[in-house]
N, C-alpha and C positions, 0 to 999 in steps of 0.2 A: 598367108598364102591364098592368093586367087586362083579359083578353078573356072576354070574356061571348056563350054561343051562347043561343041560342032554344030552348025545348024541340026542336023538330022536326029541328032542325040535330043537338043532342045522341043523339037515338034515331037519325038517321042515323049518326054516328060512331060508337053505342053497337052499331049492326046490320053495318056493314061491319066494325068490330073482330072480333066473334066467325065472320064466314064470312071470315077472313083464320086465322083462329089454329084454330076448330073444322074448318071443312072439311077438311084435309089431315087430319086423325083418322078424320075419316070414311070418307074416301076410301083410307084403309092399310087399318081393317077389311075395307071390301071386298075387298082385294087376299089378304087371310089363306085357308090351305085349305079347306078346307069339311071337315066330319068323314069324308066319301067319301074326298076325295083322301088327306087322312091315310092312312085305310084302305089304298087303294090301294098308297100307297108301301111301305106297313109288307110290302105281300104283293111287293113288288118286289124290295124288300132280302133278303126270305126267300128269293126263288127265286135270285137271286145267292149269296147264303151257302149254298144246296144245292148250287150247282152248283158254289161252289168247292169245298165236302168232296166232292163225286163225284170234282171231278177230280185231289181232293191223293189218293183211295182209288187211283186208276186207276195212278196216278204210285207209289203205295206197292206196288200190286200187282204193276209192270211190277218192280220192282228185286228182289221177292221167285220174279219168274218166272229173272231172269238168273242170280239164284243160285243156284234149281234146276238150269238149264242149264246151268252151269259145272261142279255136280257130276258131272250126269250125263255130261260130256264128260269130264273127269278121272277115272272111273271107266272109262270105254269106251276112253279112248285109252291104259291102263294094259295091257300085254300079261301081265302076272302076273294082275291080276284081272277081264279079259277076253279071252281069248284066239282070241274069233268074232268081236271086234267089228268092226261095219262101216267103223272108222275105219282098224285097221288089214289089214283081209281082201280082198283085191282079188278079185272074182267069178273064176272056174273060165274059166282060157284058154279060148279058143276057138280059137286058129289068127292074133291077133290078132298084130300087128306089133312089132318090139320098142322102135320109135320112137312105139308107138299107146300102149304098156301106161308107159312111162316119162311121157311126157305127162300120161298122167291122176294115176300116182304123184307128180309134181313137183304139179299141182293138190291132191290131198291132202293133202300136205306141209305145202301155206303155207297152206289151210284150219286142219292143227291146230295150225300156228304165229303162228293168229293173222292171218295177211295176209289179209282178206279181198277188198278189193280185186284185189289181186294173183294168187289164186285164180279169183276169179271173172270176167276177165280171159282168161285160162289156161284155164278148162273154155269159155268162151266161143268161143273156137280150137278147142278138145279138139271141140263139137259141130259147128263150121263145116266140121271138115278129116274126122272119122271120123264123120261122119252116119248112115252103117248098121254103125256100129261096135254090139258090144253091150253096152257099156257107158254106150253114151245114157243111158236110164233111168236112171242112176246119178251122171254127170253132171249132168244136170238136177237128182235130188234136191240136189246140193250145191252147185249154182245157186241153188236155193229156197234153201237153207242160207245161202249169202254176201249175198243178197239180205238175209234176217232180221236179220242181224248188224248189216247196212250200212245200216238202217232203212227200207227199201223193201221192207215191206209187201205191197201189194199184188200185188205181182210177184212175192213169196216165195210167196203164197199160186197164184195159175197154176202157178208151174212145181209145186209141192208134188203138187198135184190130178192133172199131169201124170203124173208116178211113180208115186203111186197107181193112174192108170188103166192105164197098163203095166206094172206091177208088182205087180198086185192081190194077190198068192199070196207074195210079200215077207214076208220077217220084219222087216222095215224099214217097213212101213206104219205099224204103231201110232205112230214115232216120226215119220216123217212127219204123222200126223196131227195129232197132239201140236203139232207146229211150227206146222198150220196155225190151231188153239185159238190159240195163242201170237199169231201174227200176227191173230187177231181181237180178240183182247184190246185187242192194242196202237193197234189202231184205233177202240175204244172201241166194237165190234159183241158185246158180252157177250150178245145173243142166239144168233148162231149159234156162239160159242164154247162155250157151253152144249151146243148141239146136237152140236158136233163131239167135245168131250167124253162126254156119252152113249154115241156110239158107239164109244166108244175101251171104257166100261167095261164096253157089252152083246156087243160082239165081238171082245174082246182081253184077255179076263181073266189069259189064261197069260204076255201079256207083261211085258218087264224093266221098261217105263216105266209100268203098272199103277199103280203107287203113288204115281208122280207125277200121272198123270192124275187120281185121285181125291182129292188133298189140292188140285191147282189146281182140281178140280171146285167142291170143298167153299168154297174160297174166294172163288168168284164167284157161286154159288147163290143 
């Protein structure tokens, strides 16, 4: 059997054919970006890709500071090729106790074997028990010290300042300072790292850590 439409019947089924099969094309192009958004993402993806090479640099930076630090620790803690250093020179008795002066020594000890924990611990006692001992100042710096190692930062950075401010006339400042560069770095404040190193190179030209100061200078500039 043949079925036979009416024209009218046919341009209906010829008009609801095509908004069944065209519309949904239409209605995709609308959904496409517009040239803006395009735009937009393309500057989206950039600022992502910048921000990972800042932070693979920050990441390359920190591993080339630890190897610095580790020389100049193997260099300092060597008694043939430094024989002043602060690692192994305990400050000029003072009348100190021999269960005060043993205390801080056993804290030095596991600083340069590496226990940082276990040091830092230990001078933590060291400042609880001889608080008007005169070796505070000194303590604390290696407070700051086991702090840096143990990845806290910020609290390496206080006690650091600490030392500094009581110890101003130290031959230990410059590397104190040094420390505290280090510790901004690694907090990704490459501003006042900057700054902290300037002052390491405009008021500390005669000392040992000079030359590292100026090569991490040079590398974060």
């Amino acid at each position: 059997m043949i079925v036979t439409y009416s024209p009218n019947i046919r341009s209906l089924l010829i008009a609801f054919i095509m908004l069944v099969f065209i519309t949904p094309v239409t209605t995709c192009a609308k959904n496409e970006p517009s040239a803006s958004e395009i735009n937009l993402q393309k500057q989206i993806d950039n600022i992502k890709k910048s921000e990972l090479q800042l932070h693979n640099y920050i990441m390359n930076l920190q591993n080339e500071i630890y190897i610095i630090r580790d020389q100049i620790e193997l260099i300092s803690n060597s008694p043939l090729l430094n024989k002043q250093s602060f690692h192994t020179k305990t400050p000029q008795n003072d009348g100190r106790s021999l269960k005060e002066k043993e205390l801080y020594d056993l804290c030095i000890k596991m600083f340069n074997d590496h226990k940082y924990i276990e040091s830092k611990n230990h001078l933590a006692n060291f400042i609880d028990v001889y608080n008007n001992s005169s070796l505070i100042p000194y303590a604390i710096f290696y407070y700051g010290k086991c702090n840096y190692k143990l990845g806290r930062f910020k609290e390496s950075i206080d006690q650091l300042t600490i030392f500094i401010k009581e110890k101003s006339d130290n031959e230990h400042v410059p590397e104190a300072m040094l420390l505290i560069a280090e510790n901004q770095i690694a907090l990704n404040n490459i501003s006042d790292a900057t700054k902290t190193l300037r002052k390491i190179l405009k008021n500390h030209k005669n000392s040992d850590i000079y030359g590292t100061a100026q090569k991490l200078f040079n590398m974060i500039k």
